[in-house]
C-alpha positions in Angstrom: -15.6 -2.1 -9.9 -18.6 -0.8 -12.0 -18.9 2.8 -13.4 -17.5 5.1 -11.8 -19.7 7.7 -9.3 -19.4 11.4 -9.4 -18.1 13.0 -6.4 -20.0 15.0 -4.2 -20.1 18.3 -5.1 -18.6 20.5 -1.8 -17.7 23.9 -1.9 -14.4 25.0 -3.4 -12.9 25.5 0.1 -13.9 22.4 1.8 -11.5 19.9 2.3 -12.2 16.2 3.7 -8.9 16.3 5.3 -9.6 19.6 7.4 -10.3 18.1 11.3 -12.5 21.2 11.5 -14.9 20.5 8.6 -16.7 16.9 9.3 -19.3 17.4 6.8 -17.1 17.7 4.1 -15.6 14.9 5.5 -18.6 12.6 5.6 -19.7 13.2 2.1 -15.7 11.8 1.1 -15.8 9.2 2.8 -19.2 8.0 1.9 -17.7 8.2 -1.9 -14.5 6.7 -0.9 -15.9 3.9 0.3 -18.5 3.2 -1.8 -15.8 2.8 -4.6 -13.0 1.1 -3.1 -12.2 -2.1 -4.8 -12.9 -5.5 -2.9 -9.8 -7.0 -4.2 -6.9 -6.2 -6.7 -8.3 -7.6 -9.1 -11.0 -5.0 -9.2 -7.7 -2.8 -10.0 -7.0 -4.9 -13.2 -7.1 -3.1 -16.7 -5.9 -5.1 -19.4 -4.5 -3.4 -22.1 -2.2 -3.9 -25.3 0.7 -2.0 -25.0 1.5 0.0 -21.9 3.5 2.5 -24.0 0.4 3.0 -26.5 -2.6 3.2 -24.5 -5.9 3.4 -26.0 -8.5 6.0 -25.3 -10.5 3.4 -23.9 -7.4 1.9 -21.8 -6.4 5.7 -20.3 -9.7 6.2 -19.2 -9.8 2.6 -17.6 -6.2 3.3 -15.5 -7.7 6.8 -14.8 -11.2 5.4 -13.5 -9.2 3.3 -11.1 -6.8 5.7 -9.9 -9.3 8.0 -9.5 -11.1 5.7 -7.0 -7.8 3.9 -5.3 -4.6 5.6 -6.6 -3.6 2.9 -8.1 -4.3 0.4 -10.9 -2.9 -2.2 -12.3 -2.3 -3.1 -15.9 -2.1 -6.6 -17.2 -0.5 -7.2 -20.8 1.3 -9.0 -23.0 4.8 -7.0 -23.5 6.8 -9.4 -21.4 10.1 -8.4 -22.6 12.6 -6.2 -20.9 12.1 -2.4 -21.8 13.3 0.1 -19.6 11.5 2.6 -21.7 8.3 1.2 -20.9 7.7 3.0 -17.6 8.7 6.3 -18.8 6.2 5.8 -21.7 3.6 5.1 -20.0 3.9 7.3 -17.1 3.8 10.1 -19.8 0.6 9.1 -21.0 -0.8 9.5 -17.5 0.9 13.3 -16.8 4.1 11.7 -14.8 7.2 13.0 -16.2 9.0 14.8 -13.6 11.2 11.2 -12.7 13.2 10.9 -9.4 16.3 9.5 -10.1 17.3 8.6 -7.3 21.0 7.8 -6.5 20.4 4.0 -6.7 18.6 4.3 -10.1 20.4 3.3 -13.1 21.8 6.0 -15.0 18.0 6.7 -17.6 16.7 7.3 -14.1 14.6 3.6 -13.7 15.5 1.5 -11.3 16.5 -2.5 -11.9 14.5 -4.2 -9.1 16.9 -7.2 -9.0 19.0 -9.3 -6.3 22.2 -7.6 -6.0 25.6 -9.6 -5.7 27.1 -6.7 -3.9 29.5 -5.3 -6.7 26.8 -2.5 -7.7 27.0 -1.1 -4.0 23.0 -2.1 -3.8 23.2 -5.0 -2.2 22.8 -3.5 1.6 19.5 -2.0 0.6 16.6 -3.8 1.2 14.8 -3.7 -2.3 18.3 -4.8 -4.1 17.8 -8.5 -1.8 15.4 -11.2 -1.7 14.1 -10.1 2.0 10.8 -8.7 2.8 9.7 -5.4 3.0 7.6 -4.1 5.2 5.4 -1.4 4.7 6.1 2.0 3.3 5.7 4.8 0.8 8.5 5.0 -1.5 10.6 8.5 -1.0 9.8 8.7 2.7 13.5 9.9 3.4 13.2 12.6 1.2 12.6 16.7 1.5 9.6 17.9 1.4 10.6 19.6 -1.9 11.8 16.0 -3.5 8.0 14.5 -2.6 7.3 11.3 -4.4 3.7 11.1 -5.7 3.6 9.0 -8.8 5.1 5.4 -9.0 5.1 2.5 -11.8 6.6 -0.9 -10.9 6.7 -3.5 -14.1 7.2 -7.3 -13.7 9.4 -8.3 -16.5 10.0 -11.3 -14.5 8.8 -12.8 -11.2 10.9 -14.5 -8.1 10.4 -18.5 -8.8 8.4 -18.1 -5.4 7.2 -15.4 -3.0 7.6 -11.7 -3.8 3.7 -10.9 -2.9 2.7 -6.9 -2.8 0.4 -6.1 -0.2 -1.1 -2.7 -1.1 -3.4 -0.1 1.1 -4.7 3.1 -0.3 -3.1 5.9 1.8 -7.0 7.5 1.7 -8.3 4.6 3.6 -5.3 4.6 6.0 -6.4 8.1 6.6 -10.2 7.3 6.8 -9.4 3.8 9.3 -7.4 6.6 11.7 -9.8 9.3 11.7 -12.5 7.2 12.4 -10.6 5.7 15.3 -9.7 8.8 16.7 -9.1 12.7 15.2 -6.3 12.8 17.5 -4.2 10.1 15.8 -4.4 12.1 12.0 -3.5 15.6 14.3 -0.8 13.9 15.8 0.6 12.3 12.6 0.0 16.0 10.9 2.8 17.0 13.0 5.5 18.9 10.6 8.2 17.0 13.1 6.2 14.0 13.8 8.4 11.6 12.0 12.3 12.2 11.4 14.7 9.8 9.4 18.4 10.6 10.7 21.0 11.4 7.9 22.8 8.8 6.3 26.5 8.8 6.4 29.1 7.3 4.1 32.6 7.2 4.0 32.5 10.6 2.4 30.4 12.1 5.3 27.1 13.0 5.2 24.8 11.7 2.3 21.9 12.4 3.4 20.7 15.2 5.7 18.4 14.1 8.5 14.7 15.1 6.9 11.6 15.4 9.4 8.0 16.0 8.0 4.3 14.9 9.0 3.2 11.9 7.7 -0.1 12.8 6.1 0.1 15.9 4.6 -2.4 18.0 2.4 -0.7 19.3 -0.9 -1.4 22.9 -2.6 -4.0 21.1 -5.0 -5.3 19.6 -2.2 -4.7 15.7 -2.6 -3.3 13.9 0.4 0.3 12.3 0.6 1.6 10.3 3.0 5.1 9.3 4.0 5.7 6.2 6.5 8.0 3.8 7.1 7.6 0.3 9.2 10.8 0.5 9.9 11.9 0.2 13.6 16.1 1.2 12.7 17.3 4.5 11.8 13.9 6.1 12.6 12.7 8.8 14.7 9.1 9.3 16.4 8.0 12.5 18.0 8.5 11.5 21.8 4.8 12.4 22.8 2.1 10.4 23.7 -0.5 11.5 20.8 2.1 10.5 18.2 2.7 7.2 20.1 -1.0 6.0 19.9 -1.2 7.5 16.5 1.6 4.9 15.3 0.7 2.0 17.4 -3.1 2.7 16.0 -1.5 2.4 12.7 0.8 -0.5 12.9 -2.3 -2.1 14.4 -4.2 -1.2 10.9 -0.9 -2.4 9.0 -0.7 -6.0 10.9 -4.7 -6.7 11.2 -7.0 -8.5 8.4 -8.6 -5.2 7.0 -10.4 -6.7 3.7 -8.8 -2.6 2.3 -5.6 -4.6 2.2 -4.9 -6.0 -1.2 -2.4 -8.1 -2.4 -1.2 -9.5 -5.8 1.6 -11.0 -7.1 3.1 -9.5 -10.2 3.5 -11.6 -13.2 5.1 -10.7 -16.9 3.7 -7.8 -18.3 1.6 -6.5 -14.9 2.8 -3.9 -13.8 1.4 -1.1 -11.3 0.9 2.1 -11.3 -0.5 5.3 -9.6 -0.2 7.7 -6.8 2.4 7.2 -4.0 0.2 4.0 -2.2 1.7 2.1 0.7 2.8 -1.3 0.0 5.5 -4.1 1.0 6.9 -7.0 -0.2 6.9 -10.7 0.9 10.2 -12.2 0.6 10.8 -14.9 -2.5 12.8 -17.1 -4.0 14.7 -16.8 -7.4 15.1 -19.0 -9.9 18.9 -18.3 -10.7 18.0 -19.1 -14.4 15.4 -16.6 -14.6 15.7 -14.2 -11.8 13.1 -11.7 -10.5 13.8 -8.5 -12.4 10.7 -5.6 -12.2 11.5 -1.8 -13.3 10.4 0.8 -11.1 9.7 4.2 -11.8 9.0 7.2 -9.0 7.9 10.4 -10.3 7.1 14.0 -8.3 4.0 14.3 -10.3 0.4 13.0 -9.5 -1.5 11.2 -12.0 -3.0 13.9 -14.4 -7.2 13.3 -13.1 -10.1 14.8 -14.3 -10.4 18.1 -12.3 -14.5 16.9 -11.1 -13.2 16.9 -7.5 -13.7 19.7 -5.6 -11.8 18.8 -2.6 -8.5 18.1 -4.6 
C-alpha cells in the first residue's frame, strides 16, 4: 500500500452511506477503492514493541486503519502478556474494554481449546471448530456496540486456524452496487434479531434486534452479522431475504477484497470491528494455540480529515 491519499473533500453533511446522496457516494467509493489493500500483507506494519509504539509505527497502524480498519502488526514480543492488548489499544484511543462474561477476570480474553471445566468449552471460539463469519459483539445492545478489536498470536494451532478478513466498507460498497435495496433492507432497525440466551438461572441474555449496517453519531459505519444459521432471526420479508442471500453469496465467492492470514507469534491484529472467521486447526498439545483478544466500544482514534466520518 503506498502513501496514503487524501479524502475527497464533501460537504460536512454529506454522507456516503445516505441512499439519497450518490454523489457523495461516488467520490467514497472511488477513494475506498483505490486504497484497499491487495492482500494482507499490504496490512503488515512491523514494529518493536506493540506496547511502545513509535511515532513512525502509530502513524503506520493509523495509515492502514484509516484505509481498511484494520492492520496488522508483526513483532518480536512472542511471550505471553495479557497486558499487551490493553497497551496497545491505548496508544490507538481504545480504552473503553468489553469484558465480556467469558473474558478472564482483567477483561482479555484467553483464545484457547477449552476442556470444559471453565464453562467455555460449548462456545465456538473456546474449540478447535471453525468459524464462520461474523463481527464480534453482534448479540449485544445497541448501547454495548463493539467497534475496536485486537487479537494477539502468542502461539499458533500446529495446523489450520486461518482468518479470513473483509472490510465491513467493502461489504457495504459490494451490496450497494448490487442493489440499494439490499443496504435499505439490511438498515432495518429489526432486520436481524438474536433470541435471548437462557441458563439454568433464566434468562441471560435478552433477545437484542438491530440493523446490520448502521451509521454512528460521528458518522463511521458499523456492522453486525452473524453466519450463523441456529439461534438466529431474519426479518420475514423478501427485501431482507435477497439482501442476506446477496451477502452470503459475497461471503462464499472468490472476491480478491477477501484476505486471509494466518497468525504467527507476535502478529497480532488490530482495528475497527471487521468481519472475519476462522478455519478450523489442529493443536499441538505441547504447545497449544493460545491468542489474547481484546474488544473495545471505542473506534480507533483517526485523523479527523474525513468529512463524511
Amino acid at each position: 500500500m503506498d502513501a496514503v491519499l487524501a479524502p475527497p473533500r464533501v460537504t460536512d453533511d454529506a454522507s456516503p452511506f445516505d441512499l439519497d446522496d450518490d454523489a457523495s457516494y461516488q467520490r467514497w467509493r472511488a477513494w475506498k477503492l483505490a486504497l484497499r489493500p491487495a492482500s494482507a500483507e499490504d496490512l503488515v506494519v512491523d514494529v518493536a514493541d506493540p506496547r511502545a509504539l513509535t511515532a513512525a509505527e502509530h502513524a503506520a497502524l493509523v495509515d492502514r486503519i484509516q484505509r481498511a480498519n484494520m492492520a496488522l502488526y508483526r513483532s518480536p514480543v512472542t511471550a505471553a502478556d495479557k497486558d499487551l492488548p490493553r497497551a496497545l489499544g491505548a496508544q490507538l484511543g481504545l480504552l473503553r474494554l468489553d469484558a465480556n462474561w467469558l473474558a478472564d477476570e482483567d477483561g482479555i480474553s484467553s483464545i484457547a481449546v477449552s476442556d470444559r471445566s471453565d464453562g467455555r468449552g460449548g462456545f465456538i471460539p473456546y474449540t478447535d471448530r471453525a468459524i464462520r463469519w461474523h463481527t464480534d459483539g453482534y448479540y449485544h445492545p445497541e448501547g454495548r456496540r463493539i467497534r475496536g478489536m485486537i487479537l494477539h498470536c502468542v502461539r499458533p494451532a500446529a495446523s489450520g486456524g486461518v482468518n479470513g478478513l473483509l472490510d465491513h466498507e467493502l461489504a457495504y460498497i459490494a451490496l450497494r452496487d448490487a442493489a440499494p435495496a439490499h443496504v435499505r433492507a439490511l438498515m432495518q432497525a429489526d432486520a436481524m434479531t438474536i433470541p435471548a440466551r437462557a441458563d439454568d438461572d433464566g434468562v441471560a441474555r435478552a433477545a437484542q434486534s438491530g440493523p446490520v449496517f448502521a451509521v454512528e453519531a460521528d458518522g463511521s459505519l458499523h456492522m453486525r452479522y452473524t453466519a450463523r444459521t441456529r439461534s438466529i432471526e431474519w426479518k420475514a420479508d423478501a427485501a431482507t431475504r435477497a439482501a442476506v442471500a446477496a451477502l452470503e453469496a459475497l461471503l462464499a465467492g472468490d472476491t480478491p477484497w477477501i484476505l486471509r492470514t494466518r497468525l504467527e507469534p507476535g502478529v497480532g491484529l488490530v482495528g475497527h470491528n471487521v468481519l472475519h472467521e476462522r478455519s478450523a486447526f489442529q493443536d499441538d498439545p505441547a504447545r497449544p494455540r493460545l491468542l489474547y483478544r481484546a474488544r473495545f466500544l471505542d473506534r480507533v482514534a483517526l485523523p479527523a480529515a474525513e468529512p463524511w466520518r
